[in-house]
C-alpha positions as CSV (number, residue, x, y, z in Angstrom):
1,X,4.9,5.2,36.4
2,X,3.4,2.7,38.9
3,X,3.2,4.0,42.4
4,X,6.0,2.6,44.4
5,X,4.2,1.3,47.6
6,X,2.1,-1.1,44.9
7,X,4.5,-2.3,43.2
8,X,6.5,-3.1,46.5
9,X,3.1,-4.2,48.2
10,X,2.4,-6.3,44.5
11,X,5.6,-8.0,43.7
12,X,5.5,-12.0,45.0
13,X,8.0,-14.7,43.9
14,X,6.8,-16.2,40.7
15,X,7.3,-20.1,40.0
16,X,5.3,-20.6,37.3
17,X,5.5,-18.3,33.8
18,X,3.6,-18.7,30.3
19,X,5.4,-19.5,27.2
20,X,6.5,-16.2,26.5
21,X,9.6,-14.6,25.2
22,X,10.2,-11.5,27.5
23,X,11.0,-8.6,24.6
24,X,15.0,-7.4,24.5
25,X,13.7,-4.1,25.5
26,X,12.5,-4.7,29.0
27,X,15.2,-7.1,29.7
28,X,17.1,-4.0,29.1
29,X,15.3,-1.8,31.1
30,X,15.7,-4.4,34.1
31,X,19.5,-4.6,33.7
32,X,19.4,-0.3,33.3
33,X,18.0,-0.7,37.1
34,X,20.6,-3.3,38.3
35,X,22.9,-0.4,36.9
36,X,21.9,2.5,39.0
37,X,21.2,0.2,42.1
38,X,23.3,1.9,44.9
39,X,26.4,0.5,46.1
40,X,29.4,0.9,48.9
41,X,31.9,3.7,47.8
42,X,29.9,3.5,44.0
43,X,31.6,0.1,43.2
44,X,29.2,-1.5,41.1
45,X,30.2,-4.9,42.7
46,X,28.1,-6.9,40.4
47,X,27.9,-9.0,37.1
48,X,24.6,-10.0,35.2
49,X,25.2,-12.9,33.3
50,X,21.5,-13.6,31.3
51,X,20.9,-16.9,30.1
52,X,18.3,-17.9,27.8
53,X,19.7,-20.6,26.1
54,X,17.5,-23.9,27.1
55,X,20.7,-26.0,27.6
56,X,21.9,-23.9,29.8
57,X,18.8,-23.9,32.6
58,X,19.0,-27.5,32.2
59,X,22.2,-27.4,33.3
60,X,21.2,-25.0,36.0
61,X,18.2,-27.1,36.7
62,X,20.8,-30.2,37.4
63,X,22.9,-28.6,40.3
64,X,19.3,-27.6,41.9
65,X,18.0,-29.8,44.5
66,X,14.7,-31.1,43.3
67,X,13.3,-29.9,46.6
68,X,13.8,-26.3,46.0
69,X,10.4,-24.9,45.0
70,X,12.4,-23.3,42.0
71,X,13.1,-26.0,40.2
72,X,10.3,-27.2,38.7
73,X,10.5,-23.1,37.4
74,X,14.4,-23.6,35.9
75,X,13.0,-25.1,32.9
76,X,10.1,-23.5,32.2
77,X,11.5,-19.5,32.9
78,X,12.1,-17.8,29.8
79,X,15.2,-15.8,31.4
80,X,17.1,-16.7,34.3
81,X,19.9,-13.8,35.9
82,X,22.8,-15.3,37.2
83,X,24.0,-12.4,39.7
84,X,27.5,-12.1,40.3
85,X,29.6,-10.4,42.8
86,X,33.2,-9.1,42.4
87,X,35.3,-10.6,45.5
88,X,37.1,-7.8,47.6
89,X,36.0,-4.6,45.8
90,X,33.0,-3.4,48.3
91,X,33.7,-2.5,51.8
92,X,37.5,-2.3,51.3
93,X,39.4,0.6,50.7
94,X,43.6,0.2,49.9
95,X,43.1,-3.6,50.2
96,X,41.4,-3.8,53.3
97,X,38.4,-4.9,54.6
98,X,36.2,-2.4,56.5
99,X,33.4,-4.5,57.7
100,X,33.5,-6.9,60.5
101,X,30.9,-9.2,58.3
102,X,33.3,-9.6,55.3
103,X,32.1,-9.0,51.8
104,X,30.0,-6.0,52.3
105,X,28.9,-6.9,48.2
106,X,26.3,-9.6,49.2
107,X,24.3,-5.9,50.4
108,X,24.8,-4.6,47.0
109,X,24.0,-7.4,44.9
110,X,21.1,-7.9,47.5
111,X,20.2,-3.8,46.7
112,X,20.8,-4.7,43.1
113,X,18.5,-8.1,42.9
114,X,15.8,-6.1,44.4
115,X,16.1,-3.1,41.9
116,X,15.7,-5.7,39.6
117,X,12.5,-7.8,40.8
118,X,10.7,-4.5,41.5
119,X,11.5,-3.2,37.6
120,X,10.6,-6.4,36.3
121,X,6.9,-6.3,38.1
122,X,6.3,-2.7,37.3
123,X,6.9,-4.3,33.6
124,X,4.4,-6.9,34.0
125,X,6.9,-9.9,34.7
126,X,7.4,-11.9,37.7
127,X,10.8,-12.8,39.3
128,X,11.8,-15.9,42.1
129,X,15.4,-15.6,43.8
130,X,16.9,-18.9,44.0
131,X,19.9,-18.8,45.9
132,X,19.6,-23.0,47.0
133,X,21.7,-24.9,44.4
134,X,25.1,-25.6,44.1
135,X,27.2,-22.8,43.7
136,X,30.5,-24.2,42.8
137,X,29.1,-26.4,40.1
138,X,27.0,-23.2,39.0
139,X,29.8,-21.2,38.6
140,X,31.9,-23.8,36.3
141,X,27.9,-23.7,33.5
142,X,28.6,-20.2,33.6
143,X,32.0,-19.7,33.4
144,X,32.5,-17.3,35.9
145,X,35.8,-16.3,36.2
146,X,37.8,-16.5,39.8
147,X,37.7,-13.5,42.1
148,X,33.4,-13.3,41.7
149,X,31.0,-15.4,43.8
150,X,28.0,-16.0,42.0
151,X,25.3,-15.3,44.6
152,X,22.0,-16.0,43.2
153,X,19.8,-17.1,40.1
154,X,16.7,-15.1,39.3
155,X,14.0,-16.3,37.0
156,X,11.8,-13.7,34.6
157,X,9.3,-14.4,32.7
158,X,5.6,-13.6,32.2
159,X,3.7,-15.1,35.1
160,X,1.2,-17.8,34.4
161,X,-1.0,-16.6,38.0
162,X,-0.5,-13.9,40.0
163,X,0.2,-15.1,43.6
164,X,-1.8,-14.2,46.8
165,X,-0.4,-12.0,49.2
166,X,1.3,-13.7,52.6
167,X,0.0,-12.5,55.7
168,X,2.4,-9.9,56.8
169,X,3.5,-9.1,60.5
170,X,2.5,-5.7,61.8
171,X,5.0,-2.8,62.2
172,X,4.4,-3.0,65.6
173,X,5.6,-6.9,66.0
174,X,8.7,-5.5,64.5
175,X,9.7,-2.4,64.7
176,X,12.1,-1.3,68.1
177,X,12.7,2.3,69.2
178,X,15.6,3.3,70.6
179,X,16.5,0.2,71.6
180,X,15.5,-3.3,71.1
């Protein structure tokens, strides 16, 4: 096993993938880690629909604006993840909302989406999030069913380069003690 701090340090959004099938058993093994992400109160909050049917991504590809640097990548991504998120489950107890922000599940499927991208570059894949496209319209391709929000779209595949890192800001810049 890879050690964590590289694959955290080494995984970069990945826009451009080689014609590749990605093999049944490591799209499992990425859906295994979406399944023991953490949630609030153990919900499991989230749906996985996987698409790999090329009609499909077009579809997706359609309700993307062209200036999102993820469409060109629709297309060409041999999987794409549509992450879903079951409406009024996570940060309620009896019915009732406990957080002041609302849906407390956007946290878990964000916990969840990054369990995911960090499995899938410890497997040698590469991942983008696209969360820019019309969601309503996304929803209606994928069937997904009222009372989930479909959050985000992440692309797999095997990537075609491997990305530079970005300049990163030093701990310092960001970090606060004891107050901001």
């Amino acid at each position: 096993m890879s050690d964590l701090m590289e694959i955290i340090k080494g995984r970069r959004a990945v826009r451009k993938y080689q014609e590749k099938e990605v093999p049944e058993e490591s799209l499992n093994r990425i859906l295994e880690s979406v399944r023991w992400a953490p949630s609030w109160n153990n919900t499991q909050c989230w749906e996985v629909i996987v698409v790999r049917d090329h009609a499909q991504k077009e579809k997706l590809q359609e309700v993307m604006p062209k200036i999102n640097p993820a469409w060109k990548a629709m297309g060409k991504a041999p999987v794409v993840l549509a992450l879903c998120g079951k409406l009024a489950t996570s940060g309620y107890y009896s019915g009732q909302a406990l957080t002041k922000f609302g849906e407390w599940f956007m946290f878990d499927l964000g916990i969840a989406t990054q369990s995911l991208c960090l499995t899938a570059y410890d497997l040698g894949l590469g991942t983008v999030i696209a969360g820019v496209f019309d969601h309503d319209r996304s929803k209606e391709i994928l069937d997904v069913p009222e009372g989930y929000e479909l959050l985000t779209l992440v692309l797999l595949g095997y990537p075609a380069h491997e990305p530079a890192a970005p300049k990163r800001r030093e701990i310092s810049e960001f970090a606060h003690y004891d107050r901001f």
